[in-house]
PDB file with one MODEL, atoms N, CA, C and O in Angstrom:
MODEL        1
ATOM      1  N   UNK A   1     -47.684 -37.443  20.988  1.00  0.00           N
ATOM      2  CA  UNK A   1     -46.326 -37.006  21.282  1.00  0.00           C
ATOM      3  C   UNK A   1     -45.701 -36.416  20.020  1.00  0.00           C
ATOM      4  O   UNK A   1     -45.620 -36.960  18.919  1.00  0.00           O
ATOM      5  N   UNK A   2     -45.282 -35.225  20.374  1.00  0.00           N
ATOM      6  CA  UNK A   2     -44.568 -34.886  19.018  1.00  0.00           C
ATOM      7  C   UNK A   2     -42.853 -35.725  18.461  1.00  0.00           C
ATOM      8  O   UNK A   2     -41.991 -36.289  19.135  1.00  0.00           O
ATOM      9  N   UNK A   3     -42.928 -35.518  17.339  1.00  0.00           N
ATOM     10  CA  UNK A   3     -42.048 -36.250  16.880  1.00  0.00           C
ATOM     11  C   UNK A   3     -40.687 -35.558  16.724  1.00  0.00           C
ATOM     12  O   UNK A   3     -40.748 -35.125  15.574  1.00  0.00           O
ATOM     13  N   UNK A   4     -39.626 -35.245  17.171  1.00  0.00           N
ATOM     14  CA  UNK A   4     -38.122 -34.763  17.158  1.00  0.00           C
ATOM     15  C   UNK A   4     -37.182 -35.216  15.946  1.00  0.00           C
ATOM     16  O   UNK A   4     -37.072 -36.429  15.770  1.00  0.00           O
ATOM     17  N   UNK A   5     -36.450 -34.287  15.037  1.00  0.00           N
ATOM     18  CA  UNK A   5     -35.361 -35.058  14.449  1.00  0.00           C
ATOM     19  C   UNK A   5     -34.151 -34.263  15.251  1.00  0.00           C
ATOM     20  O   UNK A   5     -33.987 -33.095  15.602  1.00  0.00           O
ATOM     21  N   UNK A   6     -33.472 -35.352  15.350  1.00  0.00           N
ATOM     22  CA  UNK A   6     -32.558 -35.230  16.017  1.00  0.00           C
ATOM     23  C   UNK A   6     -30.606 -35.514  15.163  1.00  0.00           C
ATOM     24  O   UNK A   6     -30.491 -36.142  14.111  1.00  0.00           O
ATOM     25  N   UNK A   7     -29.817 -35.129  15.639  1.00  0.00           N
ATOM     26  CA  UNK A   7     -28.313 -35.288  14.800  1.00  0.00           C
ATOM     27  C   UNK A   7     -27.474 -35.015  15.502  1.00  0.00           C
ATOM     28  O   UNK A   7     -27.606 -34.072  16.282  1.00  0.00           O
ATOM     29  N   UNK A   8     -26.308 -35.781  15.444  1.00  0.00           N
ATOM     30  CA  UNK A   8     -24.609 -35.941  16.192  1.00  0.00           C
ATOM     31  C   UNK A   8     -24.041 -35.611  14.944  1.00  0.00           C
ATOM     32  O   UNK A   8     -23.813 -36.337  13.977  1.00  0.00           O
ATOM     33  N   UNK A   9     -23.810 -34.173  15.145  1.00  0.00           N
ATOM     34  CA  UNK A   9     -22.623 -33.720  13.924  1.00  0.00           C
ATOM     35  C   UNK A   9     -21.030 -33.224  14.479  1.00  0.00           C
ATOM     36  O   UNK A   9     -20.634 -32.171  14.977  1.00  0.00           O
ATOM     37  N   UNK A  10     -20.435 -34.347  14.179  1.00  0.00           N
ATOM     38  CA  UNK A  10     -18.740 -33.788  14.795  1.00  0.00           C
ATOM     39  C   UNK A  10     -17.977 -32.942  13.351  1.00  0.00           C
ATOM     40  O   UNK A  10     -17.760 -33.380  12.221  1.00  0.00           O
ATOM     41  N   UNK A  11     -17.718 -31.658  13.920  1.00  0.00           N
ATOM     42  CA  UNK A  11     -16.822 -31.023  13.035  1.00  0.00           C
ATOM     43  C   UNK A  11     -15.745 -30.696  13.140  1.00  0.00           C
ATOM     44  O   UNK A  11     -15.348 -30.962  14.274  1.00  0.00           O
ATOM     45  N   UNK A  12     -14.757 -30.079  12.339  1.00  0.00           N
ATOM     46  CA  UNK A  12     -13.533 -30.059  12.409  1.00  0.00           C
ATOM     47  C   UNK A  12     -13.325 -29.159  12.200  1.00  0.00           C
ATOM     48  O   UNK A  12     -13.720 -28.784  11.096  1.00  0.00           O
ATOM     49  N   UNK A  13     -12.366 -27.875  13.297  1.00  0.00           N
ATOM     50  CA  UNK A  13     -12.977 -26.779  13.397  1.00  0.00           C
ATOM     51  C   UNK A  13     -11.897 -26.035  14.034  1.00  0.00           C
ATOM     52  O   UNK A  13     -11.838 -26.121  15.260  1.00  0.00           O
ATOM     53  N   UNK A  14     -11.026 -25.315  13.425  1.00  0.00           N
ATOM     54  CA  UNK A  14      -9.734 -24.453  14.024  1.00  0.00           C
ATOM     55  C   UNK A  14      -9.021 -25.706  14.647  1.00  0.00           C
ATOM     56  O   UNK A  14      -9.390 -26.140  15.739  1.00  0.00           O
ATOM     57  N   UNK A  15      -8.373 -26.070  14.200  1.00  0.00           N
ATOM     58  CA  UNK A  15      -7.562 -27.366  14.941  1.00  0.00           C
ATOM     59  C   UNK A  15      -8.748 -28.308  15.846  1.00  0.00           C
ATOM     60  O   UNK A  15      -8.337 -29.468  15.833  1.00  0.00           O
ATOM     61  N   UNK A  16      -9.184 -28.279  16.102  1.00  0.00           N
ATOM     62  CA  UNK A  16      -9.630 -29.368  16.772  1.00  0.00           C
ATOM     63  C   UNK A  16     -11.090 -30.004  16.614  1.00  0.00           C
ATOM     64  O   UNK A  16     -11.805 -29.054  16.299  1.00  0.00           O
ATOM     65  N   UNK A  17     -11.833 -31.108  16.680  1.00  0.00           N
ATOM     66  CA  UNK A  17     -12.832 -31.600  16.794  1.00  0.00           C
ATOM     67  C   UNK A  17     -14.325 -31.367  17.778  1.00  0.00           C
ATOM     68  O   UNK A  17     -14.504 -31.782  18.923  1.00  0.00           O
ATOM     69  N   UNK A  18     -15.098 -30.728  17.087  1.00  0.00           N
ATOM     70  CA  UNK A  18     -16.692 -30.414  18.056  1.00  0.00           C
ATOM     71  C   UNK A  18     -17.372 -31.264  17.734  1.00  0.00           C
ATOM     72  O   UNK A  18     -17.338 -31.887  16.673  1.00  0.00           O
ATOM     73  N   UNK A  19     -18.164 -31.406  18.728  1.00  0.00           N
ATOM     74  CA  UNK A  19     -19.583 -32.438  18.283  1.00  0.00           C
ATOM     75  C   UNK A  19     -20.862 -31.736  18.824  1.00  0.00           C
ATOM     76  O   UNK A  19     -21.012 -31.398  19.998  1.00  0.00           O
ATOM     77  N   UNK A  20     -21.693 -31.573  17.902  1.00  0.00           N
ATOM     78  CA  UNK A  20     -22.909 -30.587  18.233  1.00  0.00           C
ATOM     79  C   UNK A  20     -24.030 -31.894  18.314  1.00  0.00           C
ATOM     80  O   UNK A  20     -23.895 -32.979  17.746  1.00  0.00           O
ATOM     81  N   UNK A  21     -25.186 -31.461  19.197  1.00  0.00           N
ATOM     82  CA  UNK A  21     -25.991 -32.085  18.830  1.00  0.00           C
ATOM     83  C   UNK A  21     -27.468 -31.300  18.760  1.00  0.00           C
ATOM     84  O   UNK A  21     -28.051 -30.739  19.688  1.00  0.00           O
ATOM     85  N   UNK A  22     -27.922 -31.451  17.250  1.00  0.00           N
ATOM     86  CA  UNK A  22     -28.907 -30.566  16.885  1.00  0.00           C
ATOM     87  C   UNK A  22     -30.267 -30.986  17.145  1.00  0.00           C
ATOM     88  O   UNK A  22     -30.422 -32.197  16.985  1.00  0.00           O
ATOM     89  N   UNK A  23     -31.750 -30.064  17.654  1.00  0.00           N
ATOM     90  CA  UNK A  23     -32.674 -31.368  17.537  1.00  0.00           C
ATOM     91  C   UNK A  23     -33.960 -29.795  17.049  1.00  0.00           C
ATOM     92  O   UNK A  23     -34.060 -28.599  17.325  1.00  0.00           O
ATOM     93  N   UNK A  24     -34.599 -30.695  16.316  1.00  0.00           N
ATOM     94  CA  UNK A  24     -35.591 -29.520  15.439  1.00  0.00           C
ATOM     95  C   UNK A  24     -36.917 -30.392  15.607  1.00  0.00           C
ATOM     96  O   UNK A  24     -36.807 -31.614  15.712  1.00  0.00           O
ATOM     97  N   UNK A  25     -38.309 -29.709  15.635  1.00  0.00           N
ATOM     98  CA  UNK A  25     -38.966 -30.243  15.078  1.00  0.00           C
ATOM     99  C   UNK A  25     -39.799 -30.622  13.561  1.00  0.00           C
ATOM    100  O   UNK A  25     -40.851 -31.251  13.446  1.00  0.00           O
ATOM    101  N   UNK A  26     -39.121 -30.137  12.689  1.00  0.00           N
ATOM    102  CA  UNK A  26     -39.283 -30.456  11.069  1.00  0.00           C
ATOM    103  C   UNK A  26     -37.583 -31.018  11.062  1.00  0.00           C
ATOM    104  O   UNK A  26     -36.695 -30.843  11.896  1.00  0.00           O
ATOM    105  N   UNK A  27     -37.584 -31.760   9.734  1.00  0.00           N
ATOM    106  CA  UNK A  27     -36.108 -32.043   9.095  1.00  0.00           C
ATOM    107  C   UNK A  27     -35.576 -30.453   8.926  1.00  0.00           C
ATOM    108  O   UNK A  27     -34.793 -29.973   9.746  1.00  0.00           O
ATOM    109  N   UNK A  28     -36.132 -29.614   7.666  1.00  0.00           N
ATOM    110  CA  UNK A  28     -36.272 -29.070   7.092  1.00  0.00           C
ATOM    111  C   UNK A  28     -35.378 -27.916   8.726  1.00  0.00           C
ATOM    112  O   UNK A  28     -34.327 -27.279   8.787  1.00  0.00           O
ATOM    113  N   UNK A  29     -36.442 -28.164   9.690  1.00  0.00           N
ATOM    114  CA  UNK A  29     -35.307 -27.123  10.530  1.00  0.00           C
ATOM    115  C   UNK A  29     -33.703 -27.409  11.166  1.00  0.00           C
ATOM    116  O   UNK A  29     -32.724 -26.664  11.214  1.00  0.00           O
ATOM    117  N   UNK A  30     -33.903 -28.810  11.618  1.00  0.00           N
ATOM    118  CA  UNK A  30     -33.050 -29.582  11.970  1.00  0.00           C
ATOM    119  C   UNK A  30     -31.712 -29.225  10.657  1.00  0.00           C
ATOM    120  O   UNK A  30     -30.536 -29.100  10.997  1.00  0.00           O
ATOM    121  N   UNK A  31     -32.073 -29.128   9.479  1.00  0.00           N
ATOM    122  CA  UNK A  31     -31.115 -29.139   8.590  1.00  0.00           C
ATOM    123  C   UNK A  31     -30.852 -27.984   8.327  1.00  0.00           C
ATOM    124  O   UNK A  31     -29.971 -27.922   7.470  1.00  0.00           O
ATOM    125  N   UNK A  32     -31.423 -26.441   8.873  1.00  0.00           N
ATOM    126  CA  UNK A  32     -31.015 -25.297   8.711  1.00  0.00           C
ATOM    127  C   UNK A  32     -29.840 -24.934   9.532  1.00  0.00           C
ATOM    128  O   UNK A  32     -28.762 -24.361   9.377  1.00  0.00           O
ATOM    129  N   UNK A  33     -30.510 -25.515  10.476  1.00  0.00           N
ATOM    130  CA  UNK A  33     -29.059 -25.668  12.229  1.00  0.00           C
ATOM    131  C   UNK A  33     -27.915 -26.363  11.671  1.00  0.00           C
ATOM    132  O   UNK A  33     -26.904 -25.814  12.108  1.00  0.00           O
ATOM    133  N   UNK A  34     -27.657 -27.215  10.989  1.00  0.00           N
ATOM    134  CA  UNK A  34     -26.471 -27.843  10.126  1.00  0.00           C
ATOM    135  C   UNK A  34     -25.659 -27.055   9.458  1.00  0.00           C
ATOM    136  O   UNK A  34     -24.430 -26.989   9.448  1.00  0.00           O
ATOM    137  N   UNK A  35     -26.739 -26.271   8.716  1.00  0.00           N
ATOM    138  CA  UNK A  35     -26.227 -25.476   7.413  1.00  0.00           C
ATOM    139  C   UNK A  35     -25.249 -24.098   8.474  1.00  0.00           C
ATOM    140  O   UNK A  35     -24.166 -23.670   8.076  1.00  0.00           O
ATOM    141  N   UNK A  36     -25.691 -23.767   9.362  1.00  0.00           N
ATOM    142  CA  UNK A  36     -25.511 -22.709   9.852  1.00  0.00           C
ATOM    143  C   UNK A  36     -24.007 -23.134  10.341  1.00  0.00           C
ATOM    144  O   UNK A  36     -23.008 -22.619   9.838  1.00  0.00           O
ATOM    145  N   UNK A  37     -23.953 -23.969  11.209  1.00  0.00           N
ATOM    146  CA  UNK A  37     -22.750 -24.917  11.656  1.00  0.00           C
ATOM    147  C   UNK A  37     -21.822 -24.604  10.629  1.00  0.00           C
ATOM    148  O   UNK A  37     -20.759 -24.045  10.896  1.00  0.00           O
ATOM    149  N   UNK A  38     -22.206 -24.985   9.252  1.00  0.00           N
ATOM    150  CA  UNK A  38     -21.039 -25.202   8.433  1.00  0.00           C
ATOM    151  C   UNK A  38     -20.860 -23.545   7.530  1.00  0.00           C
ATOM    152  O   UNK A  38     -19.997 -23.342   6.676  1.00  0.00           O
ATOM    153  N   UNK A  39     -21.567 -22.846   7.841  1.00  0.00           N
ATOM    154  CA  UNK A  39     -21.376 -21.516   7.362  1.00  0.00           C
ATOM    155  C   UNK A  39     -19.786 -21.049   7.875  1.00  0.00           C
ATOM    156  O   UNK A  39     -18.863 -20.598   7.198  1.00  0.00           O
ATOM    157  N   UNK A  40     -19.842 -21.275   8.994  1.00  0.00           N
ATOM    158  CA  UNK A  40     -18.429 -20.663   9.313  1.00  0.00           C
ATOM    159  C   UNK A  40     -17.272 -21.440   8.653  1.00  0.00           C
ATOM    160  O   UNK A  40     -16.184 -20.873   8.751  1.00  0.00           O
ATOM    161  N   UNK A  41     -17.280 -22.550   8.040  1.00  0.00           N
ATOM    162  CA  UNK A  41     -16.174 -23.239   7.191  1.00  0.00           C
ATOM    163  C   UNK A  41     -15.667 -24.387   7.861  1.00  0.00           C
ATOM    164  O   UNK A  41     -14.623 -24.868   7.422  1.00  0.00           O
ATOM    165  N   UNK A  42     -16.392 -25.084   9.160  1.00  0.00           N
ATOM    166  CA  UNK A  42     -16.268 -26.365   9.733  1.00  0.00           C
ATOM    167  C   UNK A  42     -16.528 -27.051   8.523  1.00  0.00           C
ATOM    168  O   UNK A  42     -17.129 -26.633   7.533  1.00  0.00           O
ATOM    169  N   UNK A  43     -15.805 -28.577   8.795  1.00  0.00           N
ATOM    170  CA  UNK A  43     -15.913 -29.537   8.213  1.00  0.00           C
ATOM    171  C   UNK A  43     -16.295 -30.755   8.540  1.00  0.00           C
ATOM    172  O   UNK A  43     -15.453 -31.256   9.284  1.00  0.00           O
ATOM    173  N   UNK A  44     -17.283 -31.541   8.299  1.00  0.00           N
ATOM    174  CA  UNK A  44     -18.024 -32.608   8.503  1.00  0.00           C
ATOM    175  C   UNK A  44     -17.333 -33.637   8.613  1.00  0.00           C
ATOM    176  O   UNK A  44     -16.814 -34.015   7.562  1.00  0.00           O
ATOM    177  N   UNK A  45     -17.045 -34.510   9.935  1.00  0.00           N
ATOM    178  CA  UNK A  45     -15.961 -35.394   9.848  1.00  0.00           C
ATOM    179  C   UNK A  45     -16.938 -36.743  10.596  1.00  0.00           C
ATOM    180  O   UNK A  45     -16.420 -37.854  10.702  1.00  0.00           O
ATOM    181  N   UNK A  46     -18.477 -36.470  11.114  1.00  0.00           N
ATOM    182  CA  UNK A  46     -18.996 -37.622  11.354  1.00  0.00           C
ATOM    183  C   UNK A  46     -20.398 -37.020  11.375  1.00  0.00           C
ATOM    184  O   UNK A  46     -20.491 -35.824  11.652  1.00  0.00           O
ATOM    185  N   UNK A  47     -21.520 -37.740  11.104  1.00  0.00           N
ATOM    186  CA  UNK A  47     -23.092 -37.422  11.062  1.00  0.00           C
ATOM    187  C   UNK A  47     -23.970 -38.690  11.292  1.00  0.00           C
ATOM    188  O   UNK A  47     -23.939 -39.727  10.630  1.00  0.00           O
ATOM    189  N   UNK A  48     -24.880 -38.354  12.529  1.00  0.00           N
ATOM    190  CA  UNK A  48     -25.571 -39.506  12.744  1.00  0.00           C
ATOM    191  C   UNK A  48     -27.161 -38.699  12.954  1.00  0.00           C
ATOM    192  O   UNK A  48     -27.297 -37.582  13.453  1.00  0.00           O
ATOM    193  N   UNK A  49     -28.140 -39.469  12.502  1.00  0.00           N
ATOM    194  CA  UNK A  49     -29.756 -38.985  12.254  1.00  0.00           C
ATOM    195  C   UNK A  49     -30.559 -39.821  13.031  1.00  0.00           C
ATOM    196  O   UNK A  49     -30.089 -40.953  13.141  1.00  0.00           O
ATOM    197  N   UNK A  50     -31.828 -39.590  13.719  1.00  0.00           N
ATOM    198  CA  UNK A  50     -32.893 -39.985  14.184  1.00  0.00           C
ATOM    199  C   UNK A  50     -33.844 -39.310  14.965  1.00  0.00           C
ATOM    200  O   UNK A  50     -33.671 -38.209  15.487  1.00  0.00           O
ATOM    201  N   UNK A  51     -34.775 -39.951  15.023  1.00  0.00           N
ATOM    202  CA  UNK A  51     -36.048 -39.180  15.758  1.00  0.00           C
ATOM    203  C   UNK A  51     -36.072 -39.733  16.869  1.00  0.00           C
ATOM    204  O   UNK A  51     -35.242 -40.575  17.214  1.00  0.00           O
ATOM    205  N   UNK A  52     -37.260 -39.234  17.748  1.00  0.00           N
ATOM    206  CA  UNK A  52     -37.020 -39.361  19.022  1.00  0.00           C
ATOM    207  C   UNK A  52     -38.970 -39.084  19.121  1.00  0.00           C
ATOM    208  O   UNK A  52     -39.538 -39.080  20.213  1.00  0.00           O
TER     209      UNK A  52
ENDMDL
END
């Protein structure tokens, strides 16, 4: 079975609160999808990690 990383990222984002949930199979991608999120100037207001 392949292995998933998975993340609950809530941001803060033109007035109000999103919660994305990202799932990659490397970290390494999983954490590009983050980066991208926060390109537009959201702000990280909760982060939770695991595999699946």
């Amino acid at each position: 079975m392949v292995k998933k990383y998975c993340a609950e990222i809530e941001v803060y984002e033109d007035d109000e609160y999103i919660t994305y949930y990202v799932t990659g199979i490397t970290k390494a991608m999983r954490d590009k999808a983050i980066d991208r999120l926060l390109e537009d100037g959201a702000i990280i207001n909760f982060e939770n990690y695991w595999t699946e």
